[in-house]
C-alpha positions as CSV (number, residue, x, y, z in Angstrom):
1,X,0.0,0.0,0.0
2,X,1.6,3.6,-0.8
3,X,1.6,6.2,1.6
4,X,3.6,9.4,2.1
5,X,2.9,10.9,5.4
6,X,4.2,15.0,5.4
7,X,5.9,16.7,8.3
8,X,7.7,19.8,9.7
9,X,4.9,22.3,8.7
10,X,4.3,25.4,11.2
11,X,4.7,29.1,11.5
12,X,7.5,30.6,10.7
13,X,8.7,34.4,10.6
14,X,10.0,36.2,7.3
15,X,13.6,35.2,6.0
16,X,13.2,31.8,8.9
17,X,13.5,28.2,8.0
18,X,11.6,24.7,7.7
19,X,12.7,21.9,7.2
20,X,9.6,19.5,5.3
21,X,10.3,15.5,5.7
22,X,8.3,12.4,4.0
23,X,7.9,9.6,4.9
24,X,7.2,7.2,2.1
25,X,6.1,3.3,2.3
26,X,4.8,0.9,-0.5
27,X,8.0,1.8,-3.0
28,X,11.3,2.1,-3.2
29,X,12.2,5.7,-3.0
30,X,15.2,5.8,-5.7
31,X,13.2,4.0,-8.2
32,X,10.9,6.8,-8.9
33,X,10.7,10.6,-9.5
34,X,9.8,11.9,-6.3
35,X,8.7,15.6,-5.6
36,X,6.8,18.4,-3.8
37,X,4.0,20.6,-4.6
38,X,2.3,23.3,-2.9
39,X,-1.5,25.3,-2.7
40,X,-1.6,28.4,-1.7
41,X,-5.6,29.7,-0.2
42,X,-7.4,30.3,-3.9
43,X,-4.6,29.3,-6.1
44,X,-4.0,26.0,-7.8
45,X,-1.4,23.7,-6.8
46,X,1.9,24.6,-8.6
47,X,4.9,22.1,-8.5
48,X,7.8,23.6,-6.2
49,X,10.6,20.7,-6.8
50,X,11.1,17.3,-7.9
51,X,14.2,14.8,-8.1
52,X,14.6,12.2,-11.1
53,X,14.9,8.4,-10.6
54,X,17.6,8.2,-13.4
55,X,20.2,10.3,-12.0
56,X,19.2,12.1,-9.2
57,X,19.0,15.6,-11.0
58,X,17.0,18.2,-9.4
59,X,14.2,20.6,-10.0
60,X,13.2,23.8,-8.5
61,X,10.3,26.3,-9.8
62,X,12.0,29.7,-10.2
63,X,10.1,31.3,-7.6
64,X,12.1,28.9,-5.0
65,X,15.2,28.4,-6.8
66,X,18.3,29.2,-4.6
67,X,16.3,29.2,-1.2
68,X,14.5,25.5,-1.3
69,X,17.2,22.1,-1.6
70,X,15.0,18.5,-2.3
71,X,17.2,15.5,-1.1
72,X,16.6,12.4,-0.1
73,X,17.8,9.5,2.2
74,X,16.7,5.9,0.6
75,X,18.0,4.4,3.8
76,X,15.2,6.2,5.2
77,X,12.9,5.9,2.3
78,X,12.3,9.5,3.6
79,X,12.8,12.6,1.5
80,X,13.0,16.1,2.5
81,X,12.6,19.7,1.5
82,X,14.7,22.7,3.3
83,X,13.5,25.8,2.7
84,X,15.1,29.1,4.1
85,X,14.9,32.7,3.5
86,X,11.1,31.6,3.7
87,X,8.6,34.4,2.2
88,X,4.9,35.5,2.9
89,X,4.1,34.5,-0.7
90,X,5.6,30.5,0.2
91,X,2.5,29.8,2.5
92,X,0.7,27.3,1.6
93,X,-0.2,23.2,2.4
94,X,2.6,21.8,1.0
95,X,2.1,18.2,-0.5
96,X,4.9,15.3,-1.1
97,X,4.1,13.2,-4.1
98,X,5.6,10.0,-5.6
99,X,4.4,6.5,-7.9
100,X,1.0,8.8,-8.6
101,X,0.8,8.9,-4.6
102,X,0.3,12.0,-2.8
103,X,0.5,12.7,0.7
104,X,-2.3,14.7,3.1
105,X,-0.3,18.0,3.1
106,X,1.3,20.3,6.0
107,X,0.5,23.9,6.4
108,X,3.6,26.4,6.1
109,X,3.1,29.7,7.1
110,X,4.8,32.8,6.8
111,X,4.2,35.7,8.7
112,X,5.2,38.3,11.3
């Protein structure tokens, strides 16, 4: 059975940090593209960064790039998103998603 239970959601000031974990069951991590999503209150989901099966390249949506890292630990089966220099405009429920699985989401928000 697949399931990817999200984490590490909360409130955070402007410019602070989160750390975003899930935990994934029912495949083998490496084996598939893995990734992260997020919806924001009246907006659709938009996809913030992924990592390829093949060769482990990365990809971040522009709006994230240089602030967000995706990794992974297949030891674990547990991948992660770290996100700093976190902005108003990155709340949302963020969602983990993998093999056409999704997870239930964790709420980030960002505000003084």
């Amino acid at each position: 059975q697949l399931q990817l239970v999200e984490s590490g959601g909360g409130v955070v000031q402007p410019g602070g940090s989160l750390r975003l974990s899930c935990a994934v069951s029912g495949f083998t991590l490496e084996d598939y593209a893995i990734g992260w999503f997020r919806q924001a209150p009246g907006k659709e989901r938009e996809g913030v960064s992924c990592i390829s099966s093949s060769d482990g390249s990365t990809y971040y949506a522009d709006s994230v790039k240089g602030r967000f890292t995706i990794s992974r630990d297949n030891a674990k089966s547990t991948m992660y998103l770290q996100m700093n220099s976190l902005k108003p405009d990155d709340t949302a429920v963020y969602y983990c998603t993998g093999r056409n699985a999704w997870g239930q989401g964790t709420q980030v928000t960002v505000s003084s």
